[in-house]
C-alpha positions as CSV (number, residue, x, y, z in Angstrom):
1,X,114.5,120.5,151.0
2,X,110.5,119.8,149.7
3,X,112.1,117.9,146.7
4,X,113.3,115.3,149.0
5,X,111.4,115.4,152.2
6,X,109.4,112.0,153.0
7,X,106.5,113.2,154.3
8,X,105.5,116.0,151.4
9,X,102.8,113.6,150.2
10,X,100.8,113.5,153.5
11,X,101.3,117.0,154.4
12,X,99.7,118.6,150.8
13,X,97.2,115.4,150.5
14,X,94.6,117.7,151.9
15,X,94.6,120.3,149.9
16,X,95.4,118.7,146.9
17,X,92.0,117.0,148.0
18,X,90.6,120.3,148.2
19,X,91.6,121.7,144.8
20,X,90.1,118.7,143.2
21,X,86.9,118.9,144.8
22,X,86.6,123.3,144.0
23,X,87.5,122.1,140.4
24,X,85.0,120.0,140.1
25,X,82.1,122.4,141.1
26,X,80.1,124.6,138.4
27,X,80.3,128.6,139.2
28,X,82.0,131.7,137.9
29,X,85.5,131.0,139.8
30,X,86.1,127.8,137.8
31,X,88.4,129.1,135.1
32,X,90.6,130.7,138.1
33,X,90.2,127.2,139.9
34,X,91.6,125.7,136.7
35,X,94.0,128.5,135.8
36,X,95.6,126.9,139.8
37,X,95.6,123.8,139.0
38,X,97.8,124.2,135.6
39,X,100.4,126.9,137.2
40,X,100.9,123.9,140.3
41,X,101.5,121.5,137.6
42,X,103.5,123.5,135.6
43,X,105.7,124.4,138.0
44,X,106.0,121.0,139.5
45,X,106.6,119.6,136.5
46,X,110.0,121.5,136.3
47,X,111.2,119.6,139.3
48,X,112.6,116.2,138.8
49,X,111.8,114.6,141.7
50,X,110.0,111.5,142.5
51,X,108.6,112.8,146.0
52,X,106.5,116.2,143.8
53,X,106.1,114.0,141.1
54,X,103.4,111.6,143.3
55,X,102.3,114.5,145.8
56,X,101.6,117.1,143.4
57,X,101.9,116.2,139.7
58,X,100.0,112.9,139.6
59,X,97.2,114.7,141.5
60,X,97.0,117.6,139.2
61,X,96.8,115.3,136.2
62,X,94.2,113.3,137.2
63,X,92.3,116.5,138.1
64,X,93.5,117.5,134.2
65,X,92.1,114.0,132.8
66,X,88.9,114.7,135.0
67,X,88.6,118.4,133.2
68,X,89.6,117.0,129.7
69,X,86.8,114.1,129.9
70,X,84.2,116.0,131.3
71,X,84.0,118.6,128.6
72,X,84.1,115.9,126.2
73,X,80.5,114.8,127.1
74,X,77.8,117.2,127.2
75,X,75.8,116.7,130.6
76,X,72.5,118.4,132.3
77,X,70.2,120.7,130.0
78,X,72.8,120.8,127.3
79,X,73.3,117.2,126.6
80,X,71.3,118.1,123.3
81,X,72.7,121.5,122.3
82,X,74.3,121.3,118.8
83,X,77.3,123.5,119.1
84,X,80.1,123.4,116.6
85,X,83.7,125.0,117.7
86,X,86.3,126.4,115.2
87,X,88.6,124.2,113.2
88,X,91.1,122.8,115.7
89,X,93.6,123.6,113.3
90,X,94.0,126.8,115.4
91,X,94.1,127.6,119.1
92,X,92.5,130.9,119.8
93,X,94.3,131.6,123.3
94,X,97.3,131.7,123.8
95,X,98.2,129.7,126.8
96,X,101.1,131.8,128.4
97,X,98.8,135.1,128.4
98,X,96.0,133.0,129.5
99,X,97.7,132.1,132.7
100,X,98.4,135.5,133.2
101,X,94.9,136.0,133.5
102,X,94.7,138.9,129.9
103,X,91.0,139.5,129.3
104,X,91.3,138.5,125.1
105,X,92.5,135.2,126.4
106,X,89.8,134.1,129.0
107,X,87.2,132.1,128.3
108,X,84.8,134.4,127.4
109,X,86.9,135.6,124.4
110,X,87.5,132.3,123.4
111,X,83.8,131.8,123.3
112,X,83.3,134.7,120.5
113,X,85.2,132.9,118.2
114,X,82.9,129.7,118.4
115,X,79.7,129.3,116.5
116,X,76.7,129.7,118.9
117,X,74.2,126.9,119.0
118,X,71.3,126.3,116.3
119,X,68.6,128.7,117.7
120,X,65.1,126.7,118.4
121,X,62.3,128.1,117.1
122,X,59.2,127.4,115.0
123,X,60.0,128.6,111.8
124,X,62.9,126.2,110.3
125,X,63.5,128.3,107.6
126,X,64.5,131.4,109.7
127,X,66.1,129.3,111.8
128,X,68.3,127.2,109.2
129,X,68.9,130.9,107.3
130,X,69.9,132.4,110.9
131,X,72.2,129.4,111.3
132,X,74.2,129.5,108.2
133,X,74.7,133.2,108.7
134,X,76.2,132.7,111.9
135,X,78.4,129.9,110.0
136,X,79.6,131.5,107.2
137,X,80.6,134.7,109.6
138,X,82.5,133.3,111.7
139,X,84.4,131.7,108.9
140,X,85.3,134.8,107.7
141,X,86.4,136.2,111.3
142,X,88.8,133.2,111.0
143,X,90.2,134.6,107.5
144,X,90.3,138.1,108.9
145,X,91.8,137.5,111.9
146,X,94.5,134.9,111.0
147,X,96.9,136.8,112.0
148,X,95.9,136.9,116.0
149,X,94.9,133.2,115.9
150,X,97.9,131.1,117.3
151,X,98.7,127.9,115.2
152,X,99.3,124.8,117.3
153,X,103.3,124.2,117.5
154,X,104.6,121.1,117.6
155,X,107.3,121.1,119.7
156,X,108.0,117.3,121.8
157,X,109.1,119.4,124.9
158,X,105.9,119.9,126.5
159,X,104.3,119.0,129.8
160,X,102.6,116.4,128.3
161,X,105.5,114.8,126.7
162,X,107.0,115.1,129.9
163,X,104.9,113.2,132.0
164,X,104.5,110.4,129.1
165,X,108.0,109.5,129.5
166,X,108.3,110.9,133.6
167,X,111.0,107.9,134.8
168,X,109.7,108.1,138.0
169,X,106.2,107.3,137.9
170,X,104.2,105.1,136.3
171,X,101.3,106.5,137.1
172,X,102.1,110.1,135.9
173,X,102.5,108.5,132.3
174,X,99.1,106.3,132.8
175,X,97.6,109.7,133.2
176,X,99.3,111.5,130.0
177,X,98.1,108.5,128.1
178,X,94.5,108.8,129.1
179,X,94.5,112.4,128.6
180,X,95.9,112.3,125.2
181,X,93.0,109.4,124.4
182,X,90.5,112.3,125.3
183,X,91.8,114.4,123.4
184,X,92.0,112.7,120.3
185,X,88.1,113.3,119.6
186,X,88.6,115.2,116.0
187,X,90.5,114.5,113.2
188,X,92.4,118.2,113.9
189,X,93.2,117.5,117.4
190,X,94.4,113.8,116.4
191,X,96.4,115.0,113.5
192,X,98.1,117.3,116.0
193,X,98.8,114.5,118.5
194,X,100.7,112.6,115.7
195,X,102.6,115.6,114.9
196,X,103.8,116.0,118.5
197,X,104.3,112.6,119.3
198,X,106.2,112.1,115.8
199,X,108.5,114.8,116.9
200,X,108.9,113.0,120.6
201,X,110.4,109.6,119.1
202,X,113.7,111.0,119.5
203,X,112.5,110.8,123.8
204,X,112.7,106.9,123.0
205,X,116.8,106.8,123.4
206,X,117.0,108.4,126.9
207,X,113.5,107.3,128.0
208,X,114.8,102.9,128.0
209,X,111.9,101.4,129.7
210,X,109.6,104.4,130.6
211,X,108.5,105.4,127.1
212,X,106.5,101.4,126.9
213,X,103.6,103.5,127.9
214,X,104.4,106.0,124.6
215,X,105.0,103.2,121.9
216,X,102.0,101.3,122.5
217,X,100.2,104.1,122.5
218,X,101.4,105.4,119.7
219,X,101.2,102.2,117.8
220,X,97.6,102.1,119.1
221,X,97.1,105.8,117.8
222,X,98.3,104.2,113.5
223,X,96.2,101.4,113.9
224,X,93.8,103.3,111.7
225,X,94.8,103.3,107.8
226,X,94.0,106.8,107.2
227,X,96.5,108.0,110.1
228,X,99.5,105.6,108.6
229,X,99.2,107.0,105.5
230,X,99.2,110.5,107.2
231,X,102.4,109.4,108.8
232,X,104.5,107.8,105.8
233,X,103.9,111.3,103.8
234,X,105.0,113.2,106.7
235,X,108.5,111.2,106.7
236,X,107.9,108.7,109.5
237,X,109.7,105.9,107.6
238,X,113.0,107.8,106.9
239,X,112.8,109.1,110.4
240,X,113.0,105.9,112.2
241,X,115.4,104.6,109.8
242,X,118.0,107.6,110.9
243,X,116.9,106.7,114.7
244,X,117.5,103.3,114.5
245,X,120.5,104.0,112.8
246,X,121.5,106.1,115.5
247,X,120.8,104.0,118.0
248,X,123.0,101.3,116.2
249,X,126.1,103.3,116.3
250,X,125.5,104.2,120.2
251,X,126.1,100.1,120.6
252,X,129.0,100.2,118.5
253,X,130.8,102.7,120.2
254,X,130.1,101.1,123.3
255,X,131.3,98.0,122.4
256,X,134.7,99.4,121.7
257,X,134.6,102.0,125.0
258,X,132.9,99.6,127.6
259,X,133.7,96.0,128.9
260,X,130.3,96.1,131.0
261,X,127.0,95.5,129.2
262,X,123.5,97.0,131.0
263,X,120.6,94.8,130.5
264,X,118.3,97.5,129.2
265,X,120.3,98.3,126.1
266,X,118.3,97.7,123.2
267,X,115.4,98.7,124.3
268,X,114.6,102.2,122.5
269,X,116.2,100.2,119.6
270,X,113.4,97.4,119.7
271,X,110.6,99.8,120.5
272,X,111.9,101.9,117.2
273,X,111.7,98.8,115.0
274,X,108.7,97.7,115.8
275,X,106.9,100.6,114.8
276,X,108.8,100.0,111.3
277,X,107.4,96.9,110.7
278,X,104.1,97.7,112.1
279,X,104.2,100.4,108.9
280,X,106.0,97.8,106.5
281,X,102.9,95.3,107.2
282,X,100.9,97.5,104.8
283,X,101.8,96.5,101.0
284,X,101.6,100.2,99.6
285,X,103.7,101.6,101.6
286,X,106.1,98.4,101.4
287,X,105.9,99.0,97.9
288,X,106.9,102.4,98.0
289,X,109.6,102.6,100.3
290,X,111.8,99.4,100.3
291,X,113.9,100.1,97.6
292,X,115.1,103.1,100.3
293,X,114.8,101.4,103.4
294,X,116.7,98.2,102.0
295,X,119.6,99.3,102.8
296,X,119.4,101.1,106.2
297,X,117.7,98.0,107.1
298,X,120.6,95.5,106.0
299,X,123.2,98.2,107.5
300,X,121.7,97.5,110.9
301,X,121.2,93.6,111.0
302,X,124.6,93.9,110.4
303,X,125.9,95.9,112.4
304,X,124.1,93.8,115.4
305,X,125.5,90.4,113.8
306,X,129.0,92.2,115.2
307,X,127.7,92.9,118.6
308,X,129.3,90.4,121.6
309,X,129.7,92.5,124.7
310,X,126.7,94.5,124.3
311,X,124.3,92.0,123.2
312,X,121.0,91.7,125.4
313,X,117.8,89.9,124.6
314,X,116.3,93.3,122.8
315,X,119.5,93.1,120.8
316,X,118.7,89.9,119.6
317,X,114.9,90.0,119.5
318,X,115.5,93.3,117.1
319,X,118.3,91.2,115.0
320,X,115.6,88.9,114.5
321,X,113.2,91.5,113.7
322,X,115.4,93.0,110.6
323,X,116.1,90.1,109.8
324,X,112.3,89.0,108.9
325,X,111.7,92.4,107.5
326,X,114.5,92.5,105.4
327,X,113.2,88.9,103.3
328,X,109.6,90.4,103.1
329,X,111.6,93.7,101.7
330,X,113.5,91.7,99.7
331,X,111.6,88.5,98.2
332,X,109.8,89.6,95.6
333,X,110.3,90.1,91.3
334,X,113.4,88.6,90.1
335,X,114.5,92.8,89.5
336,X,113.7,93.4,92.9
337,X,116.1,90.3,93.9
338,X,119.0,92.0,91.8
339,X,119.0,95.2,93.3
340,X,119.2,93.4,96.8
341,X,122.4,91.9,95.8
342,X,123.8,95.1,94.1
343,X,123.3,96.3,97.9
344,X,124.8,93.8,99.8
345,X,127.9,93.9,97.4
346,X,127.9,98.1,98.2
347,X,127.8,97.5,101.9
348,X,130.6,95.2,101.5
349,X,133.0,98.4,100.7
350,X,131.3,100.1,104.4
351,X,133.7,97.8,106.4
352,X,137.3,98.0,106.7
353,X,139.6,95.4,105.7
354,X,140.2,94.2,109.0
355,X,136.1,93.2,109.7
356,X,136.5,89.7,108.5
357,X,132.8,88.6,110.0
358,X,130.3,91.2,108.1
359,X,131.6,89.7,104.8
360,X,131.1,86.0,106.0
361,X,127.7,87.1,106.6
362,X,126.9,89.0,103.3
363,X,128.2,86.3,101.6
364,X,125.9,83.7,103.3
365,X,123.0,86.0,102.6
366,X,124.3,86.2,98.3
367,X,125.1,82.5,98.8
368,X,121.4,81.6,100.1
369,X,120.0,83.9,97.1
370,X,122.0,82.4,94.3
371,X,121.6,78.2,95.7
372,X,119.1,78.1,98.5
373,X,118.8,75.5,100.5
374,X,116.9,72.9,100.0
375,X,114.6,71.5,102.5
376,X,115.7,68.2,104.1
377,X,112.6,65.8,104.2
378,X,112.7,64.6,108.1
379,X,109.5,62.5,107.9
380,X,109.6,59.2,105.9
381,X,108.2,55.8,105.9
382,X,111.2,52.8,106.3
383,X,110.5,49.3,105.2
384,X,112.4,46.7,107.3
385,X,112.4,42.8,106.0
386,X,114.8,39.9,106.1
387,X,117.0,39.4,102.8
388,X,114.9,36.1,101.4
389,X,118.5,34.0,101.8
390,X,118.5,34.8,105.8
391,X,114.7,33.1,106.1
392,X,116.3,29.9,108.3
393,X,118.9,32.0,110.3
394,X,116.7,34.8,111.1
395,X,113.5,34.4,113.2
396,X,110.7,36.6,113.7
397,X,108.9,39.2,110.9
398,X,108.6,43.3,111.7
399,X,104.4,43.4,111.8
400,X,104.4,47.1,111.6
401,X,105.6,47.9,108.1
402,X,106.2,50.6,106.8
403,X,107.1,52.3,109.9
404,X,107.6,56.1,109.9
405,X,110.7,57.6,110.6
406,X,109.7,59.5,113.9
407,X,108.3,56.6,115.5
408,X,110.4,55.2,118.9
409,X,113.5,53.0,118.0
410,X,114.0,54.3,114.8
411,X,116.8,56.9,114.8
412,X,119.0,59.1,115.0
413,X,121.6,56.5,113.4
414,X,121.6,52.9,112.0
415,X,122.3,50.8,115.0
416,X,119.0,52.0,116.9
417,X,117.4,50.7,113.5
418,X,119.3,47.4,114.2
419,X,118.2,46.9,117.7
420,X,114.6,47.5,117.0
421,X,114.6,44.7,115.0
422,X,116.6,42.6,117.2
423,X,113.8,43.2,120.3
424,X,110.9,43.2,118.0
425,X,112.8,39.4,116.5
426,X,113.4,38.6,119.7
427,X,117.4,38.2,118.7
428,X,118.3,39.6,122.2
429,X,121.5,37.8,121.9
430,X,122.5,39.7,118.5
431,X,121.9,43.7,120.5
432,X,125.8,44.5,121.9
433,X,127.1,42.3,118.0
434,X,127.5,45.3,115.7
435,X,128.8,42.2,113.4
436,X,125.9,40.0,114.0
437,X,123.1,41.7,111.7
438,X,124.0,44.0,108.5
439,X,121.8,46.3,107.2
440,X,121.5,46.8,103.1
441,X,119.5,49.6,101.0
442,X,119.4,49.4,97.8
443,X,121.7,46.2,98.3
444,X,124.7,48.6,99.7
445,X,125.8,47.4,103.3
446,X,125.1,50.7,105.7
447,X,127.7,51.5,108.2
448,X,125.4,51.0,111.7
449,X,127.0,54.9,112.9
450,X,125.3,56.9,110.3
451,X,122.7,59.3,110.5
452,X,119.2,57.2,109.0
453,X,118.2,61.2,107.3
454,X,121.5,61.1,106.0
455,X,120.9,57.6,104.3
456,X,117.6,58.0,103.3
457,X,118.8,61.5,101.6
458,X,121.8,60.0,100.1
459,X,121.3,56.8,99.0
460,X,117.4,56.1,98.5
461,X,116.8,59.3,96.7
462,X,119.7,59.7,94.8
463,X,118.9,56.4,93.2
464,X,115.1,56.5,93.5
465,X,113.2,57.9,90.2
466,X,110.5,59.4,92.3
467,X,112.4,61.9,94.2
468,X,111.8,59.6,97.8
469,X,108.7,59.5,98.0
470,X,108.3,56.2,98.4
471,X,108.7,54.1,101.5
472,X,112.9,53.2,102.3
């Protein structure tokens, strides 16, 4: 068959090579040229193969990108022509009729519909009066003919969505992301890229590691503010909250279905939440939605806290992920802490009665909120001298008070505390005598096995006025 055949590649090379070269040259036959070119790759874009994919689809959409950038730049004698086309709102061929070659689709009836070029002559004011007639018509064609212009449709099954997320090349999907960079060159045309790739983030859960080339370009397309904002009011938030959710629930059931685990799963998952946080960064919209993401969010942290068989790195880097965006969500007015906690007690009644681990962890989570932790001060100073009474049994002096805490020899327990100063004393004969040397803070013999934190934390600060800060 020529889906599977080896050698495909080599024999269509040449004439691929061929079709690129006739596209790229300037006559009348151009638009048929062209009108080849997208019929090849339509059609070989409804064959899933890997062998067509590189012989015949990759080639086409390079010749595509090549088309795509070169009409971006104006080039030759009109390099300073100052030509505006209609909004690009609306697509004034329809693309099916144009490839069956109908005269009001070609080129030249396109062509009608575009304002003509500022007409040089010497008179500016006949020239600027000519120009805004020409304007202001063809804005009224546009109102009178709204009804044979066809509005662009955003639909995620197209050939260009297609070849963003092709599995089997790499290449291909290199290619779709370059051409939809060109095409992003007006606010229209970039509005309409967000609406289709918005409608594609769906692709993300069957797509696993080829739709990397999709989410960082889509993540590169909201960098700017104006296009995040676009997003949030077009319900991008609540969109990936139901995905992720989604996704979520896939893992669960295969947890309970499947004792293998795949090494990939996760990975739409990640991909999906990372474009959430990329639009939480921005305080509006944090503002605005986390009282009705709160929840989704906590759901899913939760719901990965459960996971064992199907647990992956993704898995766990996402966990981690909700996690951090669930405390920037949720640390904020003491009302805003509240309703947090009204939450986690309403998930509680999600589980059944048999979960015993998603109420452990809610209850950690209420339990931090109510008496958070305090944090345990690991670096000190430590004062070691000889009790006055020991002066003419003990030889030697430490020269390096105070010491700190992290220094060598001085931890994790007691005893390492007592053999410093046994080799610094030179009392080697005292180092294996746990009964040779005692140790006293705050004149309380210290057991030589505990933990010096746990002393300093315990006994010096408890009994020390100035909450440890001074030297032990």
């Amino acid at each position: 068959s020529h889906r599977t055949v080896p050698n495909l590649a080599g024999s269509v090379r040449n004439e691929m090579d061929l079709l690129r070269m006739s596209v790229y040259m300037e006559d009348l036959c151009w638009e048929r040229r062209l009108r080849s070119v997208f019929k090849l790759f339509l059609a070989a874009n409804c064959i899933d193969s890997p062998v067509i994919v590189d012989a015949v689809s990759r080639p086409c959409s390079m010749i595509l990108l090549h088309v795509v950038k070169m009409t971006g730049q104006p080039q030759g004698e009109n390099a300073e022509t100052n030509t505006q086309a209609c909004p690009g709102n609306f697509l004034h061929v329809n693309a099916l009729r144009w490839l069956k070659r109908d005269t009001s689709c070609n080129f030249q009836a396109w062509q009608r519909f575009c304002i003509r070029e500022k007409p040089k002559v010497e008179d500016e004011l006949s020239t600027h009066g000519r120009y805004l007639v020409v304007k202001y018509t063809q804005r009224w064609k546009i109102n009178a003919h709204k009804a044979t212009l066809w509005r662009a449709q955003v639909h995620h099954d197209t050939w260009l969505m297609r070849n963003l997320f092709c599995p089997s090349s790499r290449a291909a999907r290199n290619n779709a992301w370059h051409i939809i960079q060109a095409l992003c060159t007006d606010d229209a045309r970039y509005q309409h890229i967000l609406d289709l790739m918005m409608a594609s983030l769906s692709e993300l859960s069957n797509a696993a590691q080829s739709g990397r080339e999709f989410m960082t370009l889509f993540q590169e397309l909201c960098l700017p503010l104006k296009w995040k904002l676009y997003l949030t009011v077009r319900g991008i938030l609540p969109r990936l909250a139901e995905l992720i959710s989604q996704e979520i629930a896939k893992l669960q059931q295969l947890e309970e279905t499947n004792l293998g685990s795949d090494l990939s799963q996760g990975t739409a998952l990640k991909m999906l939440t990372q474009i959430l946080v990329q639009f939480m960064q921005h305080e509006p919209i944090k503002q605005r939605f986390k009282t009705r993401l709160v929840g989704a969010v906590l759901d899913g942290y939760l719901n990965l806290r459960r996971l064992i068989i199907q647990r992956t790195k993704m898995v766990d880097e996402t966990q981690d992920m909700l996690l951090q965006l669930l405390a920037n969500m949720t640390s904020g007015t003491e009302e805003e802490t509240k309703d947090f906690m009204a939450v986690c007690i309403k998930a509680l009644s999600k589980y059944p009665m048999n979960d015993l681990r998603t109420p452990v962890i809610i209850f950690e989570r209420l339990c931090s909120i109510v008496y958070p932790e305090e944090n345990e001060k690991t670096d000190f100073c430590m004062v070691l001298d000889k009790d006055p009474q020991q002066e003419e049994f003990l030889q030697g002096r430490m020269q390096g008070n105070p010491y700190a805490s992290t220094d060598p020899g001085l931890g994790p327990l007691m005893r390492d505390i007592k053999n410093k100063i046994c080799r610094d004393c030179e009392l080697v004969a005292l180092l294996d005598d746990d009964a040779s040397m005692e140790l006293l803070v705050r004149n309380k013999i210290i057991s030589l096995d505990l933990p010096v934190k746990d002393v300093y934390k315990k006994i010096w600060c408890e009994s020390n006025d100035d909450k440890g800060n001074s030297a032990m």
